[in-house]
PDB file of N, CA, C, O and CB in Angstrom:
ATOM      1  N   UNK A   1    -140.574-100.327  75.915  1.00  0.00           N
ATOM      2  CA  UNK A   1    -141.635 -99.696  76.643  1.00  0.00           C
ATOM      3  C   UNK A   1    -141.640 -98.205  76.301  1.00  0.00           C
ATOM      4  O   UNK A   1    -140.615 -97.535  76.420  1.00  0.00           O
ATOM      5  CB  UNK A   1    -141.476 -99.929  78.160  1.00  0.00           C
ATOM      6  N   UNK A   2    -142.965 -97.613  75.813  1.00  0.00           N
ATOM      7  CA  UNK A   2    -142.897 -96.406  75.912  1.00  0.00           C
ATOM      8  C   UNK A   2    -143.677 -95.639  76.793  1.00  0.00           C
ATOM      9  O   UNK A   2    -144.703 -96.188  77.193  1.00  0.00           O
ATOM     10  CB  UNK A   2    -143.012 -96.056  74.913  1.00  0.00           C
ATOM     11  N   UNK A   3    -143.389 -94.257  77.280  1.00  0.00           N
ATOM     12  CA  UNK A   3    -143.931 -93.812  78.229  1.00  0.00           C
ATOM     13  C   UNK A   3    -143.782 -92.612  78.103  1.00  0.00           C
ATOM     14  O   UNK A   3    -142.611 -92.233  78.080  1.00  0.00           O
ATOM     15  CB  UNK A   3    -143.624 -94.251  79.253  1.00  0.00           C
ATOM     16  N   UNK A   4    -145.155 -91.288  77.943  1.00  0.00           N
ATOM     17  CA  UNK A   4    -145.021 -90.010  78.124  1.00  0.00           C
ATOM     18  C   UNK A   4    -145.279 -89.381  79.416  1.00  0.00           C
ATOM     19  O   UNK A   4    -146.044 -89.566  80.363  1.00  0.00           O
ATOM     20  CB  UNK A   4    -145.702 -89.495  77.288  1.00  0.00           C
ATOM     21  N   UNK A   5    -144.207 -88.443  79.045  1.00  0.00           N
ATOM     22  CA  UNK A   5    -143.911 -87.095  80.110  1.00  0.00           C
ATOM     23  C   UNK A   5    -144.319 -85.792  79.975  1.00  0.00           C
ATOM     24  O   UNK A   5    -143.943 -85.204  78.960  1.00  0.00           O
ATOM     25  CB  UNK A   5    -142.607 -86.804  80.244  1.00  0.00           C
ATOM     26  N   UNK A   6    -144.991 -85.218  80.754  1.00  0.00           N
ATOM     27  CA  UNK A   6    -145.408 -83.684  80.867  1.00  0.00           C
ATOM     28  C   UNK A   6    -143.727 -83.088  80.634  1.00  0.00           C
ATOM     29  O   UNK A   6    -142.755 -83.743  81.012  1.00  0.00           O
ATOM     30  CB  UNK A   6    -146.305 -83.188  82.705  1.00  0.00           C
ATOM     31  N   UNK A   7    -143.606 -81.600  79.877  1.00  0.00           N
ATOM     32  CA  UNK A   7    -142.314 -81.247  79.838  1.00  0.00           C
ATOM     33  C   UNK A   7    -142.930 -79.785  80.129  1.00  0.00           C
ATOM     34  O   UNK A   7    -144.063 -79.342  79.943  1.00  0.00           O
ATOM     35  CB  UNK A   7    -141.340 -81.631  78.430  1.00  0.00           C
ATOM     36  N   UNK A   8    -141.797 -79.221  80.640  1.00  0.00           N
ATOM     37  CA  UNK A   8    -141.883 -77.084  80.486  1.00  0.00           C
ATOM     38  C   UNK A   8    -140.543 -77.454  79.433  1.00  0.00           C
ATOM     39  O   UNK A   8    -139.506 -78.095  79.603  1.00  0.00           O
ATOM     40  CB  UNK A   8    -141.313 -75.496  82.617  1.00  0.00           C
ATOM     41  N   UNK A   9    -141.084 -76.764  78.361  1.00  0.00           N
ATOM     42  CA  UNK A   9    -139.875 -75.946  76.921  1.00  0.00           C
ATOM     43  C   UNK A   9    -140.496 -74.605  76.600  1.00  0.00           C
ATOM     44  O   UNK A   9    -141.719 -74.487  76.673  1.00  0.00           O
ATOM     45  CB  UNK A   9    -139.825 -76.953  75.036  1.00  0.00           C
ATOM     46  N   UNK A  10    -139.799 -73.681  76.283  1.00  0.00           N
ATOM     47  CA  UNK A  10    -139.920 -72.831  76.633  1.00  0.00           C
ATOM     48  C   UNK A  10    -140.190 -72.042  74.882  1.00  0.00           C
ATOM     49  O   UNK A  10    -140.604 -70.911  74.627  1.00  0.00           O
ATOM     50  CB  UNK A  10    -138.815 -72.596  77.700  1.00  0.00           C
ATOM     51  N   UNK A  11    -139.849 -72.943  74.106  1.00  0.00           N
ATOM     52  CA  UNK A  11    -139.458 -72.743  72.404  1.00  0.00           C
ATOM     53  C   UNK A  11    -139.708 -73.879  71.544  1.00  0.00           C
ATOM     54  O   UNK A  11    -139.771 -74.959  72.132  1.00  0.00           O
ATOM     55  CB  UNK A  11    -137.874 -72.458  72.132  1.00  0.00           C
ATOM     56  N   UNK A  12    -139.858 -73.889  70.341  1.00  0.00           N
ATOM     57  CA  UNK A  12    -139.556 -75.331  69.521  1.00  0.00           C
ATOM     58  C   UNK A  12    -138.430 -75.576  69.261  1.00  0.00           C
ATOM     59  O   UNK A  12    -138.065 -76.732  69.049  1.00  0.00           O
ATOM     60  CB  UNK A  12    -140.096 -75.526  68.293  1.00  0.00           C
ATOM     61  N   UNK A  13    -137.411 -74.278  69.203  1.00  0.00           N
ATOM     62  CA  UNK A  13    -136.317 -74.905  68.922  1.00  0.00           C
ATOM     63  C   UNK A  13    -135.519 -75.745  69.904  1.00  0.00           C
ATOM     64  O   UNK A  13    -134.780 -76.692  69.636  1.00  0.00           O
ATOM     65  CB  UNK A  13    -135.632 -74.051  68.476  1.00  0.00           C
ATOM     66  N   UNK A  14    -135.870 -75.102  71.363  1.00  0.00           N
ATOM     67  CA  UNK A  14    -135.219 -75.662  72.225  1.00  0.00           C
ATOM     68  C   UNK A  14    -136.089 -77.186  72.626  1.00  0.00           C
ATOM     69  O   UNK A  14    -135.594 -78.159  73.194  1.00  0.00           O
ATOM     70  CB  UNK A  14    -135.015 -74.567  73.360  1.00  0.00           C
ATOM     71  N   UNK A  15    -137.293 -77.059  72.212  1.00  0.00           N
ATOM     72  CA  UNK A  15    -138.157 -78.763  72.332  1.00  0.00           C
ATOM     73  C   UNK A  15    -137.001 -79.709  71.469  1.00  0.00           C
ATOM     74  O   UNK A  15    -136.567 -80.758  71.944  1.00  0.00           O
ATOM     75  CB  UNK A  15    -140.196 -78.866  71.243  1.00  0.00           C
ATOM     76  N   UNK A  16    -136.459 -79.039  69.787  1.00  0.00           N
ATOM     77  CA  UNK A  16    -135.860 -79.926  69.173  1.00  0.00           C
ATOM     78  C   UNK A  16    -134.310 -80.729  69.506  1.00  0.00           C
ATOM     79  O   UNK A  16    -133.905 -81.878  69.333  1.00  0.00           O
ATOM     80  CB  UNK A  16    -135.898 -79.324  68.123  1.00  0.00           C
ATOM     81  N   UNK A  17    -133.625 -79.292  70.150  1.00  0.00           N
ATOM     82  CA  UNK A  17    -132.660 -80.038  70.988  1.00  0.00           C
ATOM     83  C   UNK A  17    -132.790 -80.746  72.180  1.00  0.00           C
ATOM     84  O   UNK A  17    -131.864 -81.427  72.623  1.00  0.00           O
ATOM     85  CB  UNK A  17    -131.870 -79.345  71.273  1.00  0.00           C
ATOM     86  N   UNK A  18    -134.011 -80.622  72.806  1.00  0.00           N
ATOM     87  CA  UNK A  18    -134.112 -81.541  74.067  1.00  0.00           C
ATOM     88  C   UNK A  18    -134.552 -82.965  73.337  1.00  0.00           C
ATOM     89  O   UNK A  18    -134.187 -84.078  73.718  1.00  0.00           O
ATOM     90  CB  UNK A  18    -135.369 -80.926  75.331  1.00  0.00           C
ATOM     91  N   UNK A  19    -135.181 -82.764  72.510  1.00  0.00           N
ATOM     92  CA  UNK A  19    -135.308 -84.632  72.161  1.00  0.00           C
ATOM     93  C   UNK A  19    -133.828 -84.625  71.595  1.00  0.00           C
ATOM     94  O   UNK A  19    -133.055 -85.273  72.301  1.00  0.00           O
ATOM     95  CB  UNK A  19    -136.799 -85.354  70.659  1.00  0.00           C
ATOM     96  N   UNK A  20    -133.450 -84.229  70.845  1.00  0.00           N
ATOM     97  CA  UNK A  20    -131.615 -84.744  70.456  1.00  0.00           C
ATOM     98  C   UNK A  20    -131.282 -85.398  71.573  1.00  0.00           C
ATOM     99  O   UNK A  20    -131.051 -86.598  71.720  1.00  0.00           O
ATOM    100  CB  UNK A  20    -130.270 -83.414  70.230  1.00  0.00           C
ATOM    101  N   UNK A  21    -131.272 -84.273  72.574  1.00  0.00           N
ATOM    102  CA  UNK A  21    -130.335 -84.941  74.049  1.00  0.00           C
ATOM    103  C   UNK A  21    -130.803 -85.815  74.668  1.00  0.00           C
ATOM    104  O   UNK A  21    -130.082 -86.494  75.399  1.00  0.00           O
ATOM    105  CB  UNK A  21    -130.059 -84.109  75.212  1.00  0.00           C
ATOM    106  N   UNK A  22    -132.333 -86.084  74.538  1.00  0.00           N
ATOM    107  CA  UNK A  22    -133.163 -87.038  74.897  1.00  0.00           C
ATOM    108  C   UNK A  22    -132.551 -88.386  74.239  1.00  0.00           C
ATOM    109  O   UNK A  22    -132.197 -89.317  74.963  1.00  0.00           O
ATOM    110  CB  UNK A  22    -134.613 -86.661  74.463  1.00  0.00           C
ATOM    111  N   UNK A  23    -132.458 -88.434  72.978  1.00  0.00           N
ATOM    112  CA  UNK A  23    -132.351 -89.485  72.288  1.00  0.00           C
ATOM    113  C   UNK A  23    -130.948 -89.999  71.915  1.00  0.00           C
ATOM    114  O   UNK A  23    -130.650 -90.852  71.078  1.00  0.00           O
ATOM    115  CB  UNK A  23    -133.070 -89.262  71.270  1.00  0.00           C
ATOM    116  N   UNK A  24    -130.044 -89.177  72.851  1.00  0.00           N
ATOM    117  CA  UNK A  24    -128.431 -89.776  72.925  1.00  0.00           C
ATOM    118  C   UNK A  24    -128.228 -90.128  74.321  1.00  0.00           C
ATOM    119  O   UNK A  24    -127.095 -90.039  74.794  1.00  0.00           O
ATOM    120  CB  UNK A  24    -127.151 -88.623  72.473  1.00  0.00           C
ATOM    121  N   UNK A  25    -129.159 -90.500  74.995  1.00  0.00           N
ATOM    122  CA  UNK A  25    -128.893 -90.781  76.563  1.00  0.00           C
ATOM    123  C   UNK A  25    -129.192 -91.853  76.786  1.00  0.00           C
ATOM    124  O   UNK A  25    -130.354 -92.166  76.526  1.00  0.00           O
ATOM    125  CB  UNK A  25    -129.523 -90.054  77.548  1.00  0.00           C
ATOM    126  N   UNK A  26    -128.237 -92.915  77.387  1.00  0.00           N
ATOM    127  CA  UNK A  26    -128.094 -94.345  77.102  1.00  0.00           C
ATOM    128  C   UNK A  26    -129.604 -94.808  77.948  1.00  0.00           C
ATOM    129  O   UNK A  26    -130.135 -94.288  78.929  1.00  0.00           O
ATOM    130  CB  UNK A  26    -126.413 -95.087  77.780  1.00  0.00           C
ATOM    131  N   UNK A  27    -129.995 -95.932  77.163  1.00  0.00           N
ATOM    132  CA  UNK A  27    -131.390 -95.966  77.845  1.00  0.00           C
ATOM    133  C   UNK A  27    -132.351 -96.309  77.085  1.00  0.00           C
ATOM    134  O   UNK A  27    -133.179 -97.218  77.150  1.00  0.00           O
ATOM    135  CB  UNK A  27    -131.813 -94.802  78.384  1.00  0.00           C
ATOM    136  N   UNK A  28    -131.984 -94.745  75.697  1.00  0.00           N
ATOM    137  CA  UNK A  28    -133.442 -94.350  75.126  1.00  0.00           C
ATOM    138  C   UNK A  28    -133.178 -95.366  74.007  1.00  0.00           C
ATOM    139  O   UNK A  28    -132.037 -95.783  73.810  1.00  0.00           O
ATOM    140  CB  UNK A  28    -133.818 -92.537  74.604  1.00  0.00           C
ATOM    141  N   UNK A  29    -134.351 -95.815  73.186  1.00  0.00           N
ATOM    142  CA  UNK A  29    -134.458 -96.079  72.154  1.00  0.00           C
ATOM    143  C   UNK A  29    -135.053 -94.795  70.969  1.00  0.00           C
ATOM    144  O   UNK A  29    -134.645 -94.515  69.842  1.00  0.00           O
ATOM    145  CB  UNK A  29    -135.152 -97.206  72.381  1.00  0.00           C
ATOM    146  N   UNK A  30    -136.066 -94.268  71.723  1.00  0.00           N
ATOM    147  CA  UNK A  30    -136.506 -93.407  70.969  1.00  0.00           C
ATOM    148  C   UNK A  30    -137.163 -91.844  71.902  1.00  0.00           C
ATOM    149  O   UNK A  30    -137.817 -92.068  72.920  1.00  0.00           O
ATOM    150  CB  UNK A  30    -137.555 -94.291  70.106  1.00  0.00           C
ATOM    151  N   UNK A  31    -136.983 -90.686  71.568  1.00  0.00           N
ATOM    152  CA  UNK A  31    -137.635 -89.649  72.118  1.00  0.00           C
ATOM    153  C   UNK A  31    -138.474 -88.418  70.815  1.00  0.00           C
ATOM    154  O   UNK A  31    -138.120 -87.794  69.815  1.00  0.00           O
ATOM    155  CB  UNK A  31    -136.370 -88.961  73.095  1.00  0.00           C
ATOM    156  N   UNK A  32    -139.711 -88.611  71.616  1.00  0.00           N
ATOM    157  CA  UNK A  32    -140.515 -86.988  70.176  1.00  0.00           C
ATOM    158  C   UNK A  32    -140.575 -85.852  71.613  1.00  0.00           C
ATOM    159  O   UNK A  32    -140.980 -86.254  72.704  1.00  0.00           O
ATOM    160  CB  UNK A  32    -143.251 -87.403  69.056  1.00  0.00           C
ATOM    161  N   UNK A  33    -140.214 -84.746  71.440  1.00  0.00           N
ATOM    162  CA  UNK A  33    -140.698 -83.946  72.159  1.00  0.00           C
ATOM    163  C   UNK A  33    -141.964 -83.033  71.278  1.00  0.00           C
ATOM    164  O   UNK A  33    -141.697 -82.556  70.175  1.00  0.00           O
ATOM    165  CB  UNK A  33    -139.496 -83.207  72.713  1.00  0.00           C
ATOM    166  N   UNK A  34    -143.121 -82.891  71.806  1.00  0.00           N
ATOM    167  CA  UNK A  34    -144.350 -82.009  71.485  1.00  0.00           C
ATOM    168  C   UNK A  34    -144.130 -80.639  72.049  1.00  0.00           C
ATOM    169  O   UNK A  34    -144.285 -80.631  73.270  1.00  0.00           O
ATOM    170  CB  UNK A  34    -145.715 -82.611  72.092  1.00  0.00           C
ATOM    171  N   UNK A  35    -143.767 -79.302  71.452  1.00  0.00           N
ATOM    172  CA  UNK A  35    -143.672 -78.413  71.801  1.00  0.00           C
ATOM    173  C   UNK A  35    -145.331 -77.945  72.099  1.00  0.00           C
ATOM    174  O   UNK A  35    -145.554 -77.487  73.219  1.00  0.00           O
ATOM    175  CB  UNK A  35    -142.780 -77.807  70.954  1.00  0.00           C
ATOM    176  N   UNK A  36    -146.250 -78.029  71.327  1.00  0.00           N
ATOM    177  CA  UNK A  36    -147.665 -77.862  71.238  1.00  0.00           C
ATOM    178  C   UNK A  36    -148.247 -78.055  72.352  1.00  0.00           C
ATOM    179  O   UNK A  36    -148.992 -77.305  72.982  1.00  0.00           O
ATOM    180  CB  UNK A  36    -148.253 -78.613  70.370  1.00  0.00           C
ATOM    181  N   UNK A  37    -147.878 -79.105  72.583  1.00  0.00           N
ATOM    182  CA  UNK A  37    -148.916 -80.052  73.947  1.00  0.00           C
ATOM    183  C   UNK A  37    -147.905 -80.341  74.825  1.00  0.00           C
ATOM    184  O   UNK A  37    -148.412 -81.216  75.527  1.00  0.00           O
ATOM    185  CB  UNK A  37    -149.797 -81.770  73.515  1.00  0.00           C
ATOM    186  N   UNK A  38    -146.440 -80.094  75.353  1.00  0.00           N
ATOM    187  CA  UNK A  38    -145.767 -79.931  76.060  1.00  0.00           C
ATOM    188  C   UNK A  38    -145.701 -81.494  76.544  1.00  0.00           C
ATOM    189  O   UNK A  38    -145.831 -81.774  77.735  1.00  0.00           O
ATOM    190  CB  UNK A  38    -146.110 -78.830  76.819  1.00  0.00           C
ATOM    191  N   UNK A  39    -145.529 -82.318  75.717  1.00  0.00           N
ATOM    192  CA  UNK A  39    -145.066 -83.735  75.858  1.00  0.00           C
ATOM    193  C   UNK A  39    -143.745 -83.871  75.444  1.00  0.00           C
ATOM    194  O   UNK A  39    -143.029 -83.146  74.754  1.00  0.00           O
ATOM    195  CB  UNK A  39    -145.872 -84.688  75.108  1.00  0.00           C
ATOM    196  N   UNK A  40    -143.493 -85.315  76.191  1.00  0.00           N
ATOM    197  CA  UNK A  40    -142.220 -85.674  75.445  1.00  0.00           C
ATOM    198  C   UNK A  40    -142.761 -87.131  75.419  1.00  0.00           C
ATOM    199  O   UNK A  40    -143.495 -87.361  76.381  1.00  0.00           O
ATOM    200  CB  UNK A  40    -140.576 -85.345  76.230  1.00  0.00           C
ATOM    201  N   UNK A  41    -142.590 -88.163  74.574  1.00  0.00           N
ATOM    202  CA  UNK A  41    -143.060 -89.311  74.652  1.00  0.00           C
ATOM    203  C   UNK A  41    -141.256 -90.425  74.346  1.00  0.00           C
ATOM    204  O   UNK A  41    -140.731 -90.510  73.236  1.00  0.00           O
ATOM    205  CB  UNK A  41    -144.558 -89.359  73.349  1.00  0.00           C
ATOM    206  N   UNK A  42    -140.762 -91.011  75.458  1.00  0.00           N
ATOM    207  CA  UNK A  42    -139.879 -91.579  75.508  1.00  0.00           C
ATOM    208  C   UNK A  42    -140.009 -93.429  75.120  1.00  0.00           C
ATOM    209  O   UNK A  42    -140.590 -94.176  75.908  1.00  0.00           O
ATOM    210  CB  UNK A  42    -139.490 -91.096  76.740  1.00  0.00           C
ATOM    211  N   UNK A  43    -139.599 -93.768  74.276  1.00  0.00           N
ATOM    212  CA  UNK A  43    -139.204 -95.631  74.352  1.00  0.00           C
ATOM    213  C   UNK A  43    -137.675 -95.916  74.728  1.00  0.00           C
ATOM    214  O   UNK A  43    -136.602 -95.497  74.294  1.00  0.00           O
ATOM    215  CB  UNK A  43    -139.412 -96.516  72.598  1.00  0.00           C
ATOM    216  N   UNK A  44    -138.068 -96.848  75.762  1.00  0.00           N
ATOM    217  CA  UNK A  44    -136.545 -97.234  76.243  1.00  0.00           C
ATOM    218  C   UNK A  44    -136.332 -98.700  75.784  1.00  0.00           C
ATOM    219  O   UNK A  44    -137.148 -99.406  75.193  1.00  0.00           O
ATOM    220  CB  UNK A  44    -136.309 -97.128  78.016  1.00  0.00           C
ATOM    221  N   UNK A  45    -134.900 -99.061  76.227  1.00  0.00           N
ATOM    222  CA  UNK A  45    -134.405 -99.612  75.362  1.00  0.00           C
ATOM    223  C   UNK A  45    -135.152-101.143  76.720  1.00  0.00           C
ATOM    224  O   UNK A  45    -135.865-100.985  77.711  1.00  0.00           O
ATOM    225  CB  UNK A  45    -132.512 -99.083  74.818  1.00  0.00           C
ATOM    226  N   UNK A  46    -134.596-102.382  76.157  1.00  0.00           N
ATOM    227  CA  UNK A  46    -135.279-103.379  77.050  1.00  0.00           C
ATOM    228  C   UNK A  46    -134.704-103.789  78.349  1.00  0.00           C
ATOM    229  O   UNK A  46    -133.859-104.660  78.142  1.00  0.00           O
ATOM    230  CB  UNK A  46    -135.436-104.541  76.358  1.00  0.00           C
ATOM    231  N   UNK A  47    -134.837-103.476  79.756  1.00  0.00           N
ATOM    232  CA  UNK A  47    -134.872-104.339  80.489  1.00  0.00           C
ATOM    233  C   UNK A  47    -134.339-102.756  81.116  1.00  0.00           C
ATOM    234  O   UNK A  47    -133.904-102.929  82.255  1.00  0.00           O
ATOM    235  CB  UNK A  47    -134.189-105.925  80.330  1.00  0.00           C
ATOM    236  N   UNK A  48    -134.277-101.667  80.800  1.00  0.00           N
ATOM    237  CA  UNK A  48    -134.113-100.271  81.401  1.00  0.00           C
ATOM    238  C   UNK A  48    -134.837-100.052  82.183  1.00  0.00           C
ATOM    239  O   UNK A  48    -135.969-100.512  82.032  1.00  0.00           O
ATOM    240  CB  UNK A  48    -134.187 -99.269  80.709  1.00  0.00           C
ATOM    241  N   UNK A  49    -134.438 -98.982  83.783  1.00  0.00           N
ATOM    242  CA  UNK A  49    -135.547 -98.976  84.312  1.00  0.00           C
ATOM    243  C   UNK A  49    -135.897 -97.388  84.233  1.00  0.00           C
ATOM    244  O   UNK A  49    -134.999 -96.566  84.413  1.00  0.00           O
ATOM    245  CB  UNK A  49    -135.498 -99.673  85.680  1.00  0.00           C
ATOM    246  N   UNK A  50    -137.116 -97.021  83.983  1.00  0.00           N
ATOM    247  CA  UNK A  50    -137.525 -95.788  83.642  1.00  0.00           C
ATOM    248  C   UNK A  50    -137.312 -94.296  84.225  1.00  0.00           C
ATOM    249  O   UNK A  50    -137.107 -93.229  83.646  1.00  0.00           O
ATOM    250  CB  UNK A  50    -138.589 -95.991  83.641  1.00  0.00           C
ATOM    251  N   UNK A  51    -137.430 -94.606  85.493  1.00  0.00           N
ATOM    252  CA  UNK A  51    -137.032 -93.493  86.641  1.00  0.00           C
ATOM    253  C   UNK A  51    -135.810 -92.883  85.880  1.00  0.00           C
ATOM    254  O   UNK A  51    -135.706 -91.788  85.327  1.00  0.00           O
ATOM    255  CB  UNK A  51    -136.566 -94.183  88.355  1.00  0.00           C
ATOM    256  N   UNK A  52    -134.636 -94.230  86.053  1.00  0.00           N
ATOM    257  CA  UNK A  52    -133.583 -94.097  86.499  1.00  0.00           C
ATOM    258  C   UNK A  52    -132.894 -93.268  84.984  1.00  0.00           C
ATOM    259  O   UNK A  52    -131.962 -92.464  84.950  1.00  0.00           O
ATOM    260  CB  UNK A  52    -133.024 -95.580  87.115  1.00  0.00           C
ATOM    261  N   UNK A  53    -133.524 -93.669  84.107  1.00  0.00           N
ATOM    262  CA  UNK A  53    -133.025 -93.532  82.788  1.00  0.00           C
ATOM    263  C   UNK A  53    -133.465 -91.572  82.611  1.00  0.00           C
ATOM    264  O   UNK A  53    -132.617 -90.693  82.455  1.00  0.00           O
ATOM    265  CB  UNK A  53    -133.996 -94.903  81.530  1.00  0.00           C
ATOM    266  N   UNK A  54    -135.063 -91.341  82.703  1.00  0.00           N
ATOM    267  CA  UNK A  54    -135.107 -90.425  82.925  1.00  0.00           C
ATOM    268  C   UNK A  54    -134.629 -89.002  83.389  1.00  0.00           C
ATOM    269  O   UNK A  54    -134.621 -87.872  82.901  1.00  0.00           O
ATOM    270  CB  UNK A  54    -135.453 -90.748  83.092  1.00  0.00           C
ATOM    271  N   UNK A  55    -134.072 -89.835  85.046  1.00  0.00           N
ATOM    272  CA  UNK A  55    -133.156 -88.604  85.557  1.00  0.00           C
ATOM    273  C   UNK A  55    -132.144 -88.160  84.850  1.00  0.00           C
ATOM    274  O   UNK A  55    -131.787 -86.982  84.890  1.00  0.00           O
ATOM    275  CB  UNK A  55    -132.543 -88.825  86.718  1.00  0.00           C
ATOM    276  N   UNK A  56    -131.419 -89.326  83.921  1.00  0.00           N
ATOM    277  CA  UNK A  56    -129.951 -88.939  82.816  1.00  0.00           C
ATOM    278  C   UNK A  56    -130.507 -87.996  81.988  1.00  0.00           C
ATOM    279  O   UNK A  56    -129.818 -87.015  81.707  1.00  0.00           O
ATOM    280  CB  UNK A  56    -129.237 -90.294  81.705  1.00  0.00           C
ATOM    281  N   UNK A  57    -131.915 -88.124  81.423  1.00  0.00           N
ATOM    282  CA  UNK A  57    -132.934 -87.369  80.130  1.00  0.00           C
ATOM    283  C   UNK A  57    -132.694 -85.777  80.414  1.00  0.00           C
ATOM    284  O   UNK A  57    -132.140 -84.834  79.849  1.00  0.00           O
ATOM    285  CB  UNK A  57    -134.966 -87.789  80.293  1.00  0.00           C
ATOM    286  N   UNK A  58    -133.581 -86.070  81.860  1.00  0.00           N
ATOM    287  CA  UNK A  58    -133.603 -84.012  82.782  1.00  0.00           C
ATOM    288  C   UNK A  58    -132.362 -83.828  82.576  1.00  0.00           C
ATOM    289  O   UNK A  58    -132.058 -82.943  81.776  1.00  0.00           O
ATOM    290  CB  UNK A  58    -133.941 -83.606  84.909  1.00  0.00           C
ATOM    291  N   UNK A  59    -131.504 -84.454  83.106  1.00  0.00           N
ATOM    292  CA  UNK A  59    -129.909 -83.606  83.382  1.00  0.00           C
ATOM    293  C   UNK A  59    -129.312 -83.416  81.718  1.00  0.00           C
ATOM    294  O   UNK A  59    -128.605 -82.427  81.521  1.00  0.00           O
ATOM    295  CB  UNK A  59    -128.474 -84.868  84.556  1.00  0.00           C
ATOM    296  N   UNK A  60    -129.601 -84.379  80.505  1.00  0.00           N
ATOM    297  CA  UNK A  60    -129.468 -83.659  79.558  1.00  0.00           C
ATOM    298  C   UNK A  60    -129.995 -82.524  79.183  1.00  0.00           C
ATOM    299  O   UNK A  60    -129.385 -81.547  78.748  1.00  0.00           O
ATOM    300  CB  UNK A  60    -129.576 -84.183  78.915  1.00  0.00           C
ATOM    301  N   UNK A  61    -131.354 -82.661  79.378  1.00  0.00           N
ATOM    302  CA  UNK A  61    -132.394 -81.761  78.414  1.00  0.00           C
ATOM    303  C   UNK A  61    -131.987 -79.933  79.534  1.00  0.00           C
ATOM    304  O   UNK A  61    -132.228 -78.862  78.977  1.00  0.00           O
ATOM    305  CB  UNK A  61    -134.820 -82.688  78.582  1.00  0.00           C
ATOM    306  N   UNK A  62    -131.530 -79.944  80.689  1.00  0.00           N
ATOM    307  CA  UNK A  62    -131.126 -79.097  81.888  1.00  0.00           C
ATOM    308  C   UNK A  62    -129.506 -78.561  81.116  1.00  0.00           C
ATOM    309  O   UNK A  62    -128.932 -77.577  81.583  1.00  0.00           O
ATOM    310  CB  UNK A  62    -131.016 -80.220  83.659  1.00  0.00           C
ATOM    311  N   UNK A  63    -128.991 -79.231  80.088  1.00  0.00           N
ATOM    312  CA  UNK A  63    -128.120 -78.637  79.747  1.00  0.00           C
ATOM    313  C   UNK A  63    -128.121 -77.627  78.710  1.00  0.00           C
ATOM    314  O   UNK A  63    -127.311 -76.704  78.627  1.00  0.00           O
ATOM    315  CB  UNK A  63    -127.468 -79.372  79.601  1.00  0.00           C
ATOM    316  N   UNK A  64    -129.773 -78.035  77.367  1.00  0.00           N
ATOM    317  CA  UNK A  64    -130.304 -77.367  76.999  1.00  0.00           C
ATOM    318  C   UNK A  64    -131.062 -76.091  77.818  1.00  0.00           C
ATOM    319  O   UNK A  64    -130.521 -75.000  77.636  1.00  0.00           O
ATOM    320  CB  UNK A  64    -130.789 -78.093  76.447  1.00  0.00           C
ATOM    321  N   UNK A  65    -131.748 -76.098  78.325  1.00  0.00           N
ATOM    322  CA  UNK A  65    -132.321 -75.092  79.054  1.00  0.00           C
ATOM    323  C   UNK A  65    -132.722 -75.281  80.640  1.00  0.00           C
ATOM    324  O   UNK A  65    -133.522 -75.924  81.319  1.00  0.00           O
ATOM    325  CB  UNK A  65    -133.439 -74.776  78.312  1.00  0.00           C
ATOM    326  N   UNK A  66    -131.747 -74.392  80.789  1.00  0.00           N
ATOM    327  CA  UNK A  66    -131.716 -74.676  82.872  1.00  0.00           C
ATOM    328  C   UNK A  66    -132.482 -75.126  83.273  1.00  0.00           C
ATOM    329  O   UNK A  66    -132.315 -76.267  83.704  1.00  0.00           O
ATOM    330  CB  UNK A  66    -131.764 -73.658  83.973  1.00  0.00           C
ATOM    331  N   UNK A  67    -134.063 -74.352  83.390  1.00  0.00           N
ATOM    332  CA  UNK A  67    -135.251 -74.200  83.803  1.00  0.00           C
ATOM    333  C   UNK A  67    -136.342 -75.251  83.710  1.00  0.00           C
ATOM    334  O   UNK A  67    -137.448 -75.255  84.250  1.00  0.00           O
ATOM    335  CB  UNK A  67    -135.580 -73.217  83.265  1.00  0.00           C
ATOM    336  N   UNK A  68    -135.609 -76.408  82.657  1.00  0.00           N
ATOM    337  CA  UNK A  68    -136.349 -77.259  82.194  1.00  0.00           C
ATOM    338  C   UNK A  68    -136.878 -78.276  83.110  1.00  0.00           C
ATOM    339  O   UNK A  68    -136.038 -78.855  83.799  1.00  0.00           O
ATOM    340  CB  UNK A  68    -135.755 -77.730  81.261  1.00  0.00           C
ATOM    341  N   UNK A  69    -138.043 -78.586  83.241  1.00  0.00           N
ATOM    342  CA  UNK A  69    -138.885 -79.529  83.833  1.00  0.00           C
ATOM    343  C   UNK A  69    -139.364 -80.800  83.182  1.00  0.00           C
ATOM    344  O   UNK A  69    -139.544 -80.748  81.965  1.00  0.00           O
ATOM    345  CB  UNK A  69    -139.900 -78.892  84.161  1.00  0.00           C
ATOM    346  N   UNK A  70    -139.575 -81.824  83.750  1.00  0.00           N
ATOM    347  CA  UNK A  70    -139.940 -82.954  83.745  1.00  0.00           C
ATOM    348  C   UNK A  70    -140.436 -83.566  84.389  1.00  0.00           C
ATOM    349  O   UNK A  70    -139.799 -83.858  85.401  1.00  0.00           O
ATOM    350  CB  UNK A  70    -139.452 -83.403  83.591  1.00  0.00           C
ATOM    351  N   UNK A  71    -141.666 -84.079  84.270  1.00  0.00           N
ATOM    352  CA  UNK A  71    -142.625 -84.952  85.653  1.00  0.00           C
ATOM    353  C   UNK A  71    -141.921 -86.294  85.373  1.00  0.00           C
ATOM    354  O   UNK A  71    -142.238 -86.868  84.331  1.00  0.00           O
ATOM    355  CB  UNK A  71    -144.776 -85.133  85.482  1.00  0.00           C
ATOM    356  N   UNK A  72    -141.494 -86.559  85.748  1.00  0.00           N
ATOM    357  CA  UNK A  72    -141.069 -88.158  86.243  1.00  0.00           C
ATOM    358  C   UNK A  72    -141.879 -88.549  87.139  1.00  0.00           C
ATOM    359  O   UNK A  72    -141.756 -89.669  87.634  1.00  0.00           O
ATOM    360  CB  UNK A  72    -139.667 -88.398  86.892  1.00  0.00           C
TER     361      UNK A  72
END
């Protein structure tokens, strides 16, 4: 299942490490973060539930940059 998210990044570079951290957080199958259009578009892996997987995503991508937001 894939599913996009509104994001605040603040940089591209820091968009590029938030999908890294995005995409090592058990769950994901796949993460693009859009610095442009302030997306992140997530695929999870099967039978994951999205919320839950998410909140692991913020608290990575929060290690990249404090301030960072995510509409879940």
């Amino acid at each position: 299942m894939k599913k996009t998210y509104k994001i605040e990044v603040d940089c591209a570079n820091c968009a590029n490490l938030m999908e890294e951290a995005a995409r090592k957080t058990a769950g994901v199958t796949s993460a693009v973060v859009n610095f442009m259009t302030q997306k992140m578009i997530v695929e999870f892996e099967e039978g994951q539930e999205p919320k839950a997987v998410m909140r692991n995503v913020l608290s990575a991508c929060k290690k990249v940059e404090p301030d960072c937001e995510i509409a879940i």
